[in-house]
C-alpha positions in Angstrom: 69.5 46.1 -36.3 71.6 43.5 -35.2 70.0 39.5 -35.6 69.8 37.8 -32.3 68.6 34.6 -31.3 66.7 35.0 -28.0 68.5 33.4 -24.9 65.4 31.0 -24.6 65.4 29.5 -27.6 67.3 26.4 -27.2 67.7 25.2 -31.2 70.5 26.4 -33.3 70.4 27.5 -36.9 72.5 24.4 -38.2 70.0 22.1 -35.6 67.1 23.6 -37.4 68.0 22.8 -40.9 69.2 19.2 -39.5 65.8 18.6 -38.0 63.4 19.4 -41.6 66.6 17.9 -43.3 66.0 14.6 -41.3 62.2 15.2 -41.4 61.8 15.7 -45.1 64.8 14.6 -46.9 67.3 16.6 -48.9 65.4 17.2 -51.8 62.2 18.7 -50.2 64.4 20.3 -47.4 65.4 22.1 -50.1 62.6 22.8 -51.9 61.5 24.6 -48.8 65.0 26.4 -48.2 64.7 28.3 -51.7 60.7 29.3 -50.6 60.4 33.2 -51.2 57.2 33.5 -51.6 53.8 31.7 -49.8 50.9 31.6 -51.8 47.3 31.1 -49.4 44.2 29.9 -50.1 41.8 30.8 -47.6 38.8 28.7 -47.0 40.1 25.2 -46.0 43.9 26.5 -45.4 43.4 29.6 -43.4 40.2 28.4 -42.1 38.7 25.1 -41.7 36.8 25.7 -44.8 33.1 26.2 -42.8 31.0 29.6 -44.6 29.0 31.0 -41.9 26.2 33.1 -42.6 24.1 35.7 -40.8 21.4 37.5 -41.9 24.2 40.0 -43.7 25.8 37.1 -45.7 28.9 35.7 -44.1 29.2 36.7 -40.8 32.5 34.7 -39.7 35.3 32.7 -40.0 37.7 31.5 -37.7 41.3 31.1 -38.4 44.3 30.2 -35.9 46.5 32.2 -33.5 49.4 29.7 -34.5 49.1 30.1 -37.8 49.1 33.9 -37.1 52.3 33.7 -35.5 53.7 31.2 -38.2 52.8 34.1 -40.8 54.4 37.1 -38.8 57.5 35.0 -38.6 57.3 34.3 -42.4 57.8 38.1 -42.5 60.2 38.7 -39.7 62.6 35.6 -42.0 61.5 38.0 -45.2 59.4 35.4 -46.7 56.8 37.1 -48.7 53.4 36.6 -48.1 49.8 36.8 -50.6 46.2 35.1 -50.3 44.8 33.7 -53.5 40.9 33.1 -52.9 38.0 32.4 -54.9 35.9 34.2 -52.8 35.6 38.1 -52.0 35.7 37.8 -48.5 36.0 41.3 -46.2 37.1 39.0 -43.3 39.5 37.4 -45.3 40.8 40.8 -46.4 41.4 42.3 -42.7 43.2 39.1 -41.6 45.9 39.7 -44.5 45.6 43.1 -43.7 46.3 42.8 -39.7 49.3 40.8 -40.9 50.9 42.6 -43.4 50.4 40.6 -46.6 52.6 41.9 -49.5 49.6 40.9 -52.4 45.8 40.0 -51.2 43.8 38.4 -54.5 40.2 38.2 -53.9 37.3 36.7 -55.9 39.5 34.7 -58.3 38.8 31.8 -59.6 41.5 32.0 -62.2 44.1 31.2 -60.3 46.7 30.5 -62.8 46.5 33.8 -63.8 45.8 35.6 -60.2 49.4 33.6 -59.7 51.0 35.7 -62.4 49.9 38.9 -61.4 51.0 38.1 -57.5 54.4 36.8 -58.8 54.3 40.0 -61.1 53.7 42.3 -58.2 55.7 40.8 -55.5 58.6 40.6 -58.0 59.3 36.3 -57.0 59.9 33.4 -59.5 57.4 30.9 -59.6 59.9 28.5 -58.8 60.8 29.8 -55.8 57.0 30.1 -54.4 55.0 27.8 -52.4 51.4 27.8 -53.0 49.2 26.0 -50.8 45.7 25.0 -51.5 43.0 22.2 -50.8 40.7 21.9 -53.8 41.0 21.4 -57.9 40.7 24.8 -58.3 44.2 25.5 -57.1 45.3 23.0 -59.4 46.2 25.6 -62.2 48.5 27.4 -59.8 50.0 24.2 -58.1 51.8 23.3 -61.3 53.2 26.3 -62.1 55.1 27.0 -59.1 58.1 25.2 -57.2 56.6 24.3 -53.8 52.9 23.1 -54.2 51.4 22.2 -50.3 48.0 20.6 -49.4 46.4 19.6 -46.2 45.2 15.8 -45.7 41.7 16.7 -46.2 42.5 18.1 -50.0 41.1 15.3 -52.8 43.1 12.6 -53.7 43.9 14.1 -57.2 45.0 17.4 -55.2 47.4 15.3 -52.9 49.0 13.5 -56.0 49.8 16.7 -57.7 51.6 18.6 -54.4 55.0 17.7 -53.3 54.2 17.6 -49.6 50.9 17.2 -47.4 50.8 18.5 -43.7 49.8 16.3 -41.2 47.6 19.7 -39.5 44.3 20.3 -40.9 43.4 23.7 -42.9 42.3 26.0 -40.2 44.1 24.4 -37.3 47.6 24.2 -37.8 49.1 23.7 -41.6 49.7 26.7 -42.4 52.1 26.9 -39.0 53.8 23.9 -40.0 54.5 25.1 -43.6 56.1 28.4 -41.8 58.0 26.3 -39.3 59.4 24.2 -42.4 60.3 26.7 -44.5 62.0 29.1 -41.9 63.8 25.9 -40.0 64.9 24.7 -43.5 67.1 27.5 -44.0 67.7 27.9 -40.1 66.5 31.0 -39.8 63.4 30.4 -37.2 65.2 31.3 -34.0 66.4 34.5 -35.9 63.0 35.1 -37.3 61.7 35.1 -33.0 64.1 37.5 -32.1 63.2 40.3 -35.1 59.9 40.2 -33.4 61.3 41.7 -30.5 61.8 44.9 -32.5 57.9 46.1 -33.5 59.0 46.9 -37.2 58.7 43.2 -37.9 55.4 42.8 -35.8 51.6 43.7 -36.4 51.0 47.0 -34.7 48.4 47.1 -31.6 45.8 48.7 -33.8 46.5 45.6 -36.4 45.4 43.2 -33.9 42.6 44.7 -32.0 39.9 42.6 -31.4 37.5 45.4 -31.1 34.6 45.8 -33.9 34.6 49.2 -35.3 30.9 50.5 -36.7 
């Protein structure tokens, strides 16, 4: 398949990496550039951090449509993809499911080592992964890899560890920015839109169905 920026999409490859370039500086830019893996946490990155109960335990969580399309992009630039969470959430689990996640670590607390065994199975250096997270438990991961990301909410001793802090909260937006920064870094965005006109790089219909299945 050939790559083909779509018609509509009015940026250039060398205007993408000139916009995070002037955005973030040279250094970071690249930082993001050499991203090929993104590390998740879930609850305050892929969702606004809120646990919802029901009378069956956790009955929801609500995550974002950008962010969804941030992380199919990720894939369609071949950006590897995992979730690290402390939690074993089955929600969690069909979102990185519907998307195609190449590792999905649940119930961890031990991050650090969780991290090796993602880094293990995806076969990525830990200085070429991103891993972003919002609380002191992701701490042990954050220093181990290249790119550690936080949202503003994260503690101030979070903030001061990570090399960059998105201006969207968790659940509403970072993790879209991260995607946009780390496929416009390496100009590769526009190229990234028109893979998803072919469905191998897309979720499939049944991946996305809204319907609940008993």
């Amino acid at each position: 398949m050939s790559d083909v920026i779509p018609a509509w999409y009015p940026v250039t490859p060398a205007q993408e990496r000139a916009e995070v370039r002037r955005a973030l500086g040279k250094e970071l830019a690249e930082a993001f550039a050499a991203v090929d893996l993104v590390v998740l946490d879930a609850d305050g990155i892929l969702t606004d951090g809120r646990l919802v109960y029901g009378p069956q335990g956790e009955s929801r969580k609500v995550f974002d449509a950008k962010d969804g399309l941030g992380l199919v992009l990720l894939r369609a630039g071949e950006v590897k993809r995992a979730v690290l969470t402390g939690r074993n959430s089955a929600i969690v689990a069909r979102r990185a499911g519907e998307l195609h996640f190449e590792a999905v670590k649940l119930g961890r607390f031990d991050k650090a080592a969780a991290l090796d065994e993602i880094l293990a199975e995806t076969e990525t250096r830990a200085e070429r992964t991103l891993y972003m997270g919002d609380d002191l438990i992701d701490m042990a991961a954050m220093v181990r890899v290249g790119l550690p990301v936080t949202v503003r909410e994260a503690p101030e001793v979070v903030r001061g560890t990570c090399r960059y802090i998105t201006s969207a909260s968790g659940g509403a937006g970072a993790v879209r920015q991260v995607a946009d920064l780390v496929l416009g870094s390496r100009g590769m965005l526009g190229t990234a839109l028109g893979r998803l006109q072919d469905p191998r790089w897309r979720p499939s219909g049944p991946d996305l169905s809204s319907d609940e299945t008993e």
